[in-house]
C-alpha positions as CSV (number, residue, x, y, z in Angstrom):
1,X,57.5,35.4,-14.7
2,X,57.4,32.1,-13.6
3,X,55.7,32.7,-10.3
4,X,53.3,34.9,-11.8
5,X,52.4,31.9,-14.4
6,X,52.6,29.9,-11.2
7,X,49.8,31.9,-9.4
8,X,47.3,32.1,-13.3
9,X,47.9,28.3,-13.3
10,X,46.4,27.8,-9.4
11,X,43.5,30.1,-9.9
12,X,42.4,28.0,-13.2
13,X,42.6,25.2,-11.3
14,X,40.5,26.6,-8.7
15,X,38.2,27.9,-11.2
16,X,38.2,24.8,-12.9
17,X,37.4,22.7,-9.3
18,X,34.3,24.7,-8.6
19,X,32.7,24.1,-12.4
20,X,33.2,20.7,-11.8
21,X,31.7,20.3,-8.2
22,X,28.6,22.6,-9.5
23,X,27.7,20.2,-12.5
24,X,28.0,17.3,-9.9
25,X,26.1,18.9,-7.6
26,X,23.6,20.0,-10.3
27,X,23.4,16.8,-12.2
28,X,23.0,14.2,-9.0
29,X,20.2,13.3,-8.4
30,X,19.8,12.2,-4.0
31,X,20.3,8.3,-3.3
32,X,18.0,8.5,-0.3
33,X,15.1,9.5,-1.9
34,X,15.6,6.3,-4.6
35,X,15.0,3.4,-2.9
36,X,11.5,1.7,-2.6
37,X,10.3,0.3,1.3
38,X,13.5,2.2,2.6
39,X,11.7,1.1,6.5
40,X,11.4,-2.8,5.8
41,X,13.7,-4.7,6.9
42,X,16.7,-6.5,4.4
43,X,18.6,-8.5,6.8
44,X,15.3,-10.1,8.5
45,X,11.7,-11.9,7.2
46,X,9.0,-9.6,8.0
47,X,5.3,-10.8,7.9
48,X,2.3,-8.9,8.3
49,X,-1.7,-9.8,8.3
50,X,-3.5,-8.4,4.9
51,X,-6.3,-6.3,6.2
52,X,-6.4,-3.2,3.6
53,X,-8.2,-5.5,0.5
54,X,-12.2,-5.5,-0.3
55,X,-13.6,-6.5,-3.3
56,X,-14.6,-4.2,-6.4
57,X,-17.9,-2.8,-6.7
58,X,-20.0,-2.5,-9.3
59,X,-19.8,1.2,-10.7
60,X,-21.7,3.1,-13.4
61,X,-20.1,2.6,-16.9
62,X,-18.5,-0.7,-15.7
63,X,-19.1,-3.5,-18.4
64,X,-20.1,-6.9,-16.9
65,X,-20.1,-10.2,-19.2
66,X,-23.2,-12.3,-17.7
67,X,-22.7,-15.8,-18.6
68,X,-25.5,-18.2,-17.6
69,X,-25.5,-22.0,-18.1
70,X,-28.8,-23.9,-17.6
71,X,-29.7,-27.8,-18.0
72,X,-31.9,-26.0,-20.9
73,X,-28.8,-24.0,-22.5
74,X,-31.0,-22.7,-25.4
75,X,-33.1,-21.1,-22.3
76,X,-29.6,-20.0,-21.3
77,X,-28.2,-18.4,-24.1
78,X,-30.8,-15.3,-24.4
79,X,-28.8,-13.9,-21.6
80,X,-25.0,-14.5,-22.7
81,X,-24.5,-11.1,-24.5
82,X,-22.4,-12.5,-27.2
83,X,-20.3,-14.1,-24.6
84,X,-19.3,-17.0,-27.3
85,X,-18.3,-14.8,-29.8
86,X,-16.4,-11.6,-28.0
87,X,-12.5,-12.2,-26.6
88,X,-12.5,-11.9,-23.3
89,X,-11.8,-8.1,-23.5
90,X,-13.4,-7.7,-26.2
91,X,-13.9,-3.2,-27.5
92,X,-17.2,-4.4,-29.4
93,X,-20.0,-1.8,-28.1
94,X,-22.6,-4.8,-28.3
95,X,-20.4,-7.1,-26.0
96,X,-21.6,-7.0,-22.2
97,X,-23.7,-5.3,-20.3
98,X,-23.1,-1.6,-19.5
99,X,-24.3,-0.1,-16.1
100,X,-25.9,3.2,-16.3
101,X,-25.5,6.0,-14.3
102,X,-28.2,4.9,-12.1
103,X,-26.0,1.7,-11.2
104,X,-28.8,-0.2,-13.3
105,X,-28.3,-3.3,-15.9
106,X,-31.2,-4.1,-18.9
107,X,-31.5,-7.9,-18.9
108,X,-34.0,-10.2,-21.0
109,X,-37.0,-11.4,-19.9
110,X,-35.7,-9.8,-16.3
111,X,-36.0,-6.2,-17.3
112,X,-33.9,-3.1,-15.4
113,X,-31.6,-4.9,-12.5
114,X,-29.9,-2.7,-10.0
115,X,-26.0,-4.0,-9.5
116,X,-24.6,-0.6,-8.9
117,X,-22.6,-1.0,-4.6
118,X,-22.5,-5.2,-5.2
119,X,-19.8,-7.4,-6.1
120,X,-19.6,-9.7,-8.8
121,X,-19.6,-12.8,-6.1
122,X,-22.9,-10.9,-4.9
123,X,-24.5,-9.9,-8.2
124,X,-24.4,-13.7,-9.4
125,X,-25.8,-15.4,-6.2
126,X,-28.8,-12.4,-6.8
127,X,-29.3,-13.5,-10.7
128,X,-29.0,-17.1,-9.8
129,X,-31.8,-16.6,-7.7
130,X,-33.7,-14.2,-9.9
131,X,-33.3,-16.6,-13.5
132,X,-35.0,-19.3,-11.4
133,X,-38.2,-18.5,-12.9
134,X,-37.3,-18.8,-16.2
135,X,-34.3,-21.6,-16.1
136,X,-33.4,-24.8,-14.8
137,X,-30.7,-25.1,-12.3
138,X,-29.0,-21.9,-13.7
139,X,-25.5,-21.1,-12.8
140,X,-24.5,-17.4,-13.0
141,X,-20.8,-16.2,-13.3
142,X,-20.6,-12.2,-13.8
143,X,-17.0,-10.5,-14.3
144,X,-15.8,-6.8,-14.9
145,X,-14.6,-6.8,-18.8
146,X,-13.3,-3.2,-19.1
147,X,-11.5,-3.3,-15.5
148,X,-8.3,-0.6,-16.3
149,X,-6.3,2.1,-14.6
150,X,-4.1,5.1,-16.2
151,X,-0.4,5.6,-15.8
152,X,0.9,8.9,-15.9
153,X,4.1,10.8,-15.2
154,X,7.4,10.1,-14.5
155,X,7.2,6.1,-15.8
156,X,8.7,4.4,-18.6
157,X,5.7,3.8,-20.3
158,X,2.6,5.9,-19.3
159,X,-0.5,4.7,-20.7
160,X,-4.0,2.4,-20.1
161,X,-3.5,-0.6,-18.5
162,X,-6.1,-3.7,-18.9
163,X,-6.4,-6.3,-16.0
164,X,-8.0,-9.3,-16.8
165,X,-8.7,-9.2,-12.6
166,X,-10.3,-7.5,-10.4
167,X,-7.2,-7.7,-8.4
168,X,-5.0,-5.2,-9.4
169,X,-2.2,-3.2,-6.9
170,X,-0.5,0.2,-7.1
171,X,2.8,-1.9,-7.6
172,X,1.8,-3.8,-10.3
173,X,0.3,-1.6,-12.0
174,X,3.5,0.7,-12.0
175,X,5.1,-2.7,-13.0
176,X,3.0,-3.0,-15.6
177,X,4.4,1.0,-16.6
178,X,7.7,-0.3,-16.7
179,X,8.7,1.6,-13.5
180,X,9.5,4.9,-12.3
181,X,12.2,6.5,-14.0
182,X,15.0,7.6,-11.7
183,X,14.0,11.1,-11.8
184,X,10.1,9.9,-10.4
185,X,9.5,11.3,-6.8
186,X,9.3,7.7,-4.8
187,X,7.1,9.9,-2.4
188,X,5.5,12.0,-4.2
189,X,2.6,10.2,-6.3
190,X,-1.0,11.3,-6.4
191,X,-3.8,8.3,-7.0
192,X,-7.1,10.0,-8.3
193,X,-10.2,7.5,-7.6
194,X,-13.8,8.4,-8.7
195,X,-16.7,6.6,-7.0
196,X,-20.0,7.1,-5.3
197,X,-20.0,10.3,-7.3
198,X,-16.9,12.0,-5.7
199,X,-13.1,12.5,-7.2
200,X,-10.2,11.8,-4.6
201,X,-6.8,12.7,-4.8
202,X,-4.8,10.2,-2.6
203,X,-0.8,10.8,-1.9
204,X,1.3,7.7,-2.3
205,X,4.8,7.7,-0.5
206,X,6.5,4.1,-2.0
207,X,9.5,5.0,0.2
208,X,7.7,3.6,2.9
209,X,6.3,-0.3,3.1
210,X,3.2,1.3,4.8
211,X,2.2,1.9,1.3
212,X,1.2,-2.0,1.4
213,X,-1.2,-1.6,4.3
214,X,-3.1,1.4,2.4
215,X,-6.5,1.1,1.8
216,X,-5.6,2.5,-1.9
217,X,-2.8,0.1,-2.3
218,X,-5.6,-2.2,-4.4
219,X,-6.8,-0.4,-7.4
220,X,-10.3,-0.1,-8.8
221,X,-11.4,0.0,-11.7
222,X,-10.6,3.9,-13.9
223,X,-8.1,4.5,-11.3
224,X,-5.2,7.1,-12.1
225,X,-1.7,7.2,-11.1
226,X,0.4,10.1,-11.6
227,X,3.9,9.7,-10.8
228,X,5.5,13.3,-10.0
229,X,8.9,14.2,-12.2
230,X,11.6,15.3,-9.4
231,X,13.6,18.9,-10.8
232,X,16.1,16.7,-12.1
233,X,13.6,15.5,-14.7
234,X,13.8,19.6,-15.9
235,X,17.6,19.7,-16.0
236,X,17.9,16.6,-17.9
237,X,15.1,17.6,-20.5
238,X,16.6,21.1,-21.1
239,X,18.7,21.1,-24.4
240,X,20.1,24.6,-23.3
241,X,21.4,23.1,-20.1
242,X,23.0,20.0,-21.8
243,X,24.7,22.1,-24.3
244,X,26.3,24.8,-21.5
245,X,27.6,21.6,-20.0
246,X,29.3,21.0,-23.3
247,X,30.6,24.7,-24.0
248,X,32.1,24.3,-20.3
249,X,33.5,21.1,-20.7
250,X,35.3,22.3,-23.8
251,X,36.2,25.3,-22.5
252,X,37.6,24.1,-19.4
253,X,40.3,21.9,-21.7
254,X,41.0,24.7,-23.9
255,X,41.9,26.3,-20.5
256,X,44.1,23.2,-19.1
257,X,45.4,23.2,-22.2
258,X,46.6,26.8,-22.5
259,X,47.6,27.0,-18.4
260,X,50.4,24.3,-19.0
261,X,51.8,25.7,-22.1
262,X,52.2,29.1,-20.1
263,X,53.2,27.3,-17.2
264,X,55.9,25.2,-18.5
265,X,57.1,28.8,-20.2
């Protein structure tokens, strides 16, 4: 009897060894694939020459806050949209200047002024110029008020993101996200960028450090990124798995349980 109990106590073991490497296997998610830059350097200082940034253009439906300063500031103040009374993001409809679709602004006294394709740096030398007739001395500064990018996906905190810059990368804006999660595919993220007309869908790999010589790894403006969920991200959302896991775990002490009292028999 003994050896029989012997031979029902080393299969449940068995048994029991297998259910266990399974939900490690299943439950794991791989190290390798974790890591961010996994090709730069950790032991060494590694410098490189920034090439890959260019300055935002001006699209349709971007809002621009025109402030102008003259020696005659009364002048001045017909074309500061409500700059002294608006925040410096400020949601009110009336604040700014909106491009239209035609990449066109609506300015007093100047009438329709295309900015669509220039910078800010090239759009204020062109209106410093242009109020020339109608100020003097003016001084031009034009910014990008409603300059964001969406976060979706695999992050802590997907949402709409506000830079108060036109300087805005793919890492800080997943920063500002609050990271991937662990289950988010490191090299498996999509940017979507709309401009000139056209939609692009761009892979990201931030496995790599060649992400920072990308020519996407500076946002513009109404960006998307979409971090992918890895399978992991399934198993640990699924209820039904979490509570098999349980039944298993309970069964498999029941079974421990019962194999030493027959074993000591």
């Amino acid at each position: 009897m003994k050896s029989i109990n012997s031979i029902k106590f080393a299969s449940t073991i068995k048994v029991l060894s297998f259910l266990l490497i399974l939900s490690i296997l299943s439950s794991c998610a791989s190290y390798d694939k974790i890591p961010y830059f996994q090709d730069l350097s950790r032991a060494n200082i590694t410098t490189e020459d920034i090439n890959n940034f260019s300055l935002h253009t001006i699209q349709p439906l971007d809002r621009l806050e025109i402030s102008v300063t003259s020696l005659n500031q009364d002048a001045a103040n017909v074309f500061n949209n409500n700059v002294q009374n608006a925040g410096p993001n400020s949601a009110d409809p009336a604040y700014g200047y909106v491009v239209d679709q035609n990449g066109n602004v609506i300015l007093p006294l100047v009438g329709q002024v295309k900015v669509g394709g220039l910078t800010t740096e090239q759009l204020s030398a062109q209106l410093t110029q242009q109020l020339l007739s109608y100020l003097s001395k003016p001084t031009v500064s034009v910014r990008i008020v409603n300059f964001r990018v969406a976060v979706l996906g695999d992050v802590m905190r997907p949402n709409i993101y506000s830079s108060p810059s036109e300087r805005l990368t793919i890492t800080e804006a997943l920063a500002l996200a609050g990271d991937l999660n662990i289950t988010g595919k490191r090299d498996d993220i999509i940017l979507v960028r709309e401009i000139d007309g056209k939609r692009m869908y761009v892979p990201i790999d931030l496995n790599t450090k060649k992400v920072f010589q990308s020519p996407y790894f500076y946002l513009k403006s109404n960006d998307l990124i979409f971090v992918q969920p890895s399978k992991l991200k399934l198993q640990n959302a699924d209820t039904g798995y979490q509570k098999a896991s349980l039944i298993i775990s309970a069964l498999s002490l029941v079974a421990i349980t019962v194999s030493l009292f027959v074993y000591k028999r």
